[in-house]
C-alpha positions as CSV (number, residue, x, y, z in Angstrom):
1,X,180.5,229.1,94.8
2,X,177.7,227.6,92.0
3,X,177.6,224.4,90.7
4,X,175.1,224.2,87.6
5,X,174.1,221.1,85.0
6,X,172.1,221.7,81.8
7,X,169.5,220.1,79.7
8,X,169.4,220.5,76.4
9,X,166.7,219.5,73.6
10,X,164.5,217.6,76.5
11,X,161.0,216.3,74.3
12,X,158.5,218.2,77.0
13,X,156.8,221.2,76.6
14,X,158.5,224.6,78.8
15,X,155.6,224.8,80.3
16,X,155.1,221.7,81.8
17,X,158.7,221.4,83.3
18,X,158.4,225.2,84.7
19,X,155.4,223.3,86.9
20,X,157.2,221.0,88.3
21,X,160.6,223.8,88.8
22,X,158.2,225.4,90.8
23,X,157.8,223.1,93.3
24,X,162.2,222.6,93.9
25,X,162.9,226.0,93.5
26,X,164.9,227.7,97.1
27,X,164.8,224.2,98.9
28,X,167.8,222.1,99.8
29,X,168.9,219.7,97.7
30,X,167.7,216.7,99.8
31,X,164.4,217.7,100.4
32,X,164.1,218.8,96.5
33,X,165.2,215.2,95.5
34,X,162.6,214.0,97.5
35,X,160.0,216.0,96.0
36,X,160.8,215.1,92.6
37,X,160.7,211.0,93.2
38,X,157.4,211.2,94.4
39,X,156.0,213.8,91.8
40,X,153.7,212.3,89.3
41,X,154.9,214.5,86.3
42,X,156.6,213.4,82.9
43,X,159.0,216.4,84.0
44,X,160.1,214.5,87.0
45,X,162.6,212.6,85.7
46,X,164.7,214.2,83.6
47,X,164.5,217.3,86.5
48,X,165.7,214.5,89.1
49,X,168.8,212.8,87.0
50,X,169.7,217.1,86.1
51,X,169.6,217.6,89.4
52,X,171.7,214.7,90.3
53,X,174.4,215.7,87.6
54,X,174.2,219.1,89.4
55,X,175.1,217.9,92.9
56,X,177.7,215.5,91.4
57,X,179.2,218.6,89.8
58,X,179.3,220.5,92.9
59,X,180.5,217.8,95.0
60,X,183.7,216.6,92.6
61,X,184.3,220.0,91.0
62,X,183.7,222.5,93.6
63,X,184.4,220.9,96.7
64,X,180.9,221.8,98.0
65,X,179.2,220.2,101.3
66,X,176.1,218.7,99.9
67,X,174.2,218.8,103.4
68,X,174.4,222.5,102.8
69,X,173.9,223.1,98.7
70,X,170.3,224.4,97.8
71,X,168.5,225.0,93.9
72,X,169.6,228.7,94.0
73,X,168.3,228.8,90.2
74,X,166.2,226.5,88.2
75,X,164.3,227.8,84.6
76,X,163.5,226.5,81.7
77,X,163.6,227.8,78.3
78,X,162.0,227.0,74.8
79,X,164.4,224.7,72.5
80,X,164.0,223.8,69.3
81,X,160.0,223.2,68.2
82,X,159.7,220.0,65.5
83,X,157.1,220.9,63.1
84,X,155.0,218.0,62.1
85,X,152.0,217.5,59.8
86,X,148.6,215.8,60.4
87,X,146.1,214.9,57.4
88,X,142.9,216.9,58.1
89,X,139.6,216.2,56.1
90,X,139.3,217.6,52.0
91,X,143.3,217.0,51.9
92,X,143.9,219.5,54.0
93,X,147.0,219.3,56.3
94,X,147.6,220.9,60.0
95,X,150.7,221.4,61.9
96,X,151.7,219.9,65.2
97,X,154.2,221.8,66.9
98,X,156.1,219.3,68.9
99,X,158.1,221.7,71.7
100,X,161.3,221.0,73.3
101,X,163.0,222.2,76.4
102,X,166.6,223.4,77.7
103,X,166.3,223.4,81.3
104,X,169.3,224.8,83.8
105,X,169.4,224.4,87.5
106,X,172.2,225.8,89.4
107,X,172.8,224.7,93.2
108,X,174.9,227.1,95.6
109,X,175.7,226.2,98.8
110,X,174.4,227.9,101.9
111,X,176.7,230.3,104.0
């Protein structure tokens, strides 16, 4: 039994959230919440409210035992990149890629 909660569109890079998916991935859910309130990364907090969605969803849907459910799978994936301009000297103009993020972390429970 899986519960899982998505993320879709979230303005951080991929590769700053897969830091901080590091740090929760195989540990209870508990102990990963934990970890994530007292992480000083921008990714922090949208990780901790997906992860809360995700325990939510495996406590009313699936009829899970939270004390047991663990981050079976957490990863993070490129979204959509806005494409933005900035002046640059002799009228020139450079492009700012500003990445997004679709992030998906599935808790199981333990058996």
């Amino acid at each position: 039994m899986e519960a899982r909660a998505e993320l879709k569109h979230v303005r951080i890079s991929p590769r700053k959230v897969g830091i901080v998916l590091d740090l929760i991935r195989n540990k209870p859910c508990d102990v990963a919440m934990a970890t994530l309130r007292l992480t000083p990364k921008s990714a922090s907090e949208p990780l901790q409210k997906l992860l809360k969605s995700a325990m939510a969803n495996a406590e009313n849907n699936h009829m899970m035992d939270l004390s047991s459910c663990y981050i079976a799978e957490c990863f993070c994936g490129a979204g959509i990149t806005m494409k933005r301009i900035r002046p640059k000297d002799h009228g020139r103009a450079h492009r700012i890629l500003k990445r997004t993020s679709n992030i998906t972390l599935v808790v199981r429970e333990k058996e």
